[in-house]
N, C-alpha and C positions, 0 to 999 in steps of 0.2 A: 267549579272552575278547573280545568284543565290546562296543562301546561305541556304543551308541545316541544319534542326536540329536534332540531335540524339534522338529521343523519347526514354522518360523515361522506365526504365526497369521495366516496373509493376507486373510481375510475381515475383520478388524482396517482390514485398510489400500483395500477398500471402499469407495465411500460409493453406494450408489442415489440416484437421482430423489428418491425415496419419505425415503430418509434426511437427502440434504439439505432437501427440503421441510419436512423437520416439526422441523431445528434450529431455533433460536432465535436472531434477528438478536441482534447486541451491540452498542451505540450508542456510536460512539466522536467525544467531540468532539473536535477539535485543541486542542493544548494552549499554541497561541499566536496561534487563530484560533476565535473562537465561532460564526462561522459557518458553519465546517467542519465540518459532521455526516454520519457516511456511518455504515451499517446494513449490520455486515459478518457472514461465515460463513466461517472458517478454517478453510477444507479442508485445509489445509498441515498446522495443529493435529492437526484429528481424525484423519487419517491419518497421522502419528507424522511427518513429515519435520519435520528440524532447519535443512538447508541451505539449502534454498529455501521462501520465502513462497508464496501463492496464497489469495487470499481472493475471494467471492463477495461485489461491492460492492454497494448501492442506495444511489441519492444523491438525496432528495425534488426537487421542484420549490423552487427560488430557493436551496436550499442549495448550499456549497459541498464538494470535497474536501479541502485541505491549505492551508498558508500555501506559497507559492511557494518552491520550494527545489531544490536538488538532492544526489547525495551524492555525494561521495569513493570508498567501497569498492564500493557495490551498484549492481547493473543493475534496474533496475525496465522494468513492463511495465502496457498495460493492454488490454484486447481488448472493444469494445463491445459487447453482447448486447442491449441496447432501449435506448427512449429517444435523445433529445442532448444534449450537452454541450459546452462551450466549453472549448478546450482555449487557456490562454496556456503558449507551447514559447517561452522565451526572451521576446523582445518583439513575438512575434509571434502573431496568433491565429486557434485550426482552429475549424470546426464535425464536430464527432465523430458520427457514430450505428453502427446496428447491422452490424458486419461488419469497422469499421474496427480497426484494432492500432496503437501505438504504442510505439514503445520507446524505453526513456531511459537508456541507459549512463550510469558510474560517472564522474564529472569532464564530465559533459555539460552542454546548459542546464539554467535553472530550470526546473520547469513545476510546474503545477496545472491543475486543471477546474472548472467551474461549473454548473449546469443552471438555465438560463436558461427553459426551458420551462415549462408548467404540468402534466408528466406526468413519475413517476418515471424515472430512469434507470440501468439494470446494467449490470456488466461485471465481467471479472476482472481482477483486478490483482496481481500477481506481483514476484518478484525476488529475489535471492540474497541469505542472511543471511550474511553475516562476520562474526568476532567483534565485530571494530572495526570501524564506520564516523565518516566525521563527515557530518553532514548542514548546510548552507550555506543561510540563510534571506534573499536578497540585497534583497528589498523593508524588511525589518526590522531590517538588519545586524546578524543573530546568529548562532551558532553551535550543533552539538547535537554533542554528542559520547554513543555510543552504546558501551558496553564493558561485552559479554556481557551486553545486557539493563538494563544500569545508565546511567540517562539523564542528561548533565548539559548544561546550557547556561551561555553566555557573550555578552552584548554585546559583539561587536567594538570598543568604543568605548576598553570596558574594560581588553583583550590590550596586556601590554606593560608595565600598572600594575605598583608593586609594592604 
């Protein structure tokens, strides 16, 4: 008796030119910063990975990406594809464009980006999901804690009350 196995659907895990083109950006504001708007395609999503992120960003002219932070468990990344960007790495700051990489390990600075220009800017942005991470918002002193998808925050001001 033999026992057959259904091989995995790999064209599932895919994505052409032609497929990413015709997804549909998803407008994500920050949710401690309104002027952090970035127009993303979660390739990570569409092709079933759980472990690691990787999204396909655009970030308009004068908007931002994030409130300045960093995190405890995840490495993040971001790899320019057009356009520039202002990168604040800590207290310090890059001008970003196409070709450049950045990476941001887990307990590293803060960072964020801005596009300072009057033309859109892409890139990919990646990074490991762990269950748990905490995310460190140091200009705002607050806290996010992130467990299995379930978001909560804390003012530092707060830690410690009872």
């Amino acid at each position: 008796m033999s026992t057959k196995t259904t091989p995995p659907d790999t064209q599932a895990h895919i994505l052409t030119r032609a497929d990413i083109s015709n997804t549909p950006e998803t407008r994500h504001v920050h949710q401690f910063n309104p002027r952090a708007i970035r127009h993303t395609v979660s390739l990570s999503d569409i092709a079933g990975l759980s472990k690691v992120g990787l999204h396909l960003v655009r970030i308009a002219a004068g908007d931002e990406t994030t409130t300045h932070h960093y995190h405890e468990e995840s490495d993040e990344f971001v790899y320019i594809l057009s356009g520039t960007l202002t990168l604040r790495y800590g207290d310090a700051y890059y001008s970003l464009s196409a070709g450049d990489f950045v990476g941001f390990p887990a307990h590293g600075a803060a960072h964020s980006m801005r596009n300072d220009s009057d033309a859109d800017a892409t890139y990919l942005m990646g990074g490991s999901r762990p269950d748990i991470d905490i995310c460190n918002y140091p200009d705002i002193d607050r806290r996010m804690y992130n467990i299995r998808g379930q978001k909560e925050y804390v003012d530092l001001k707060d830690l410690g009350k009872v």
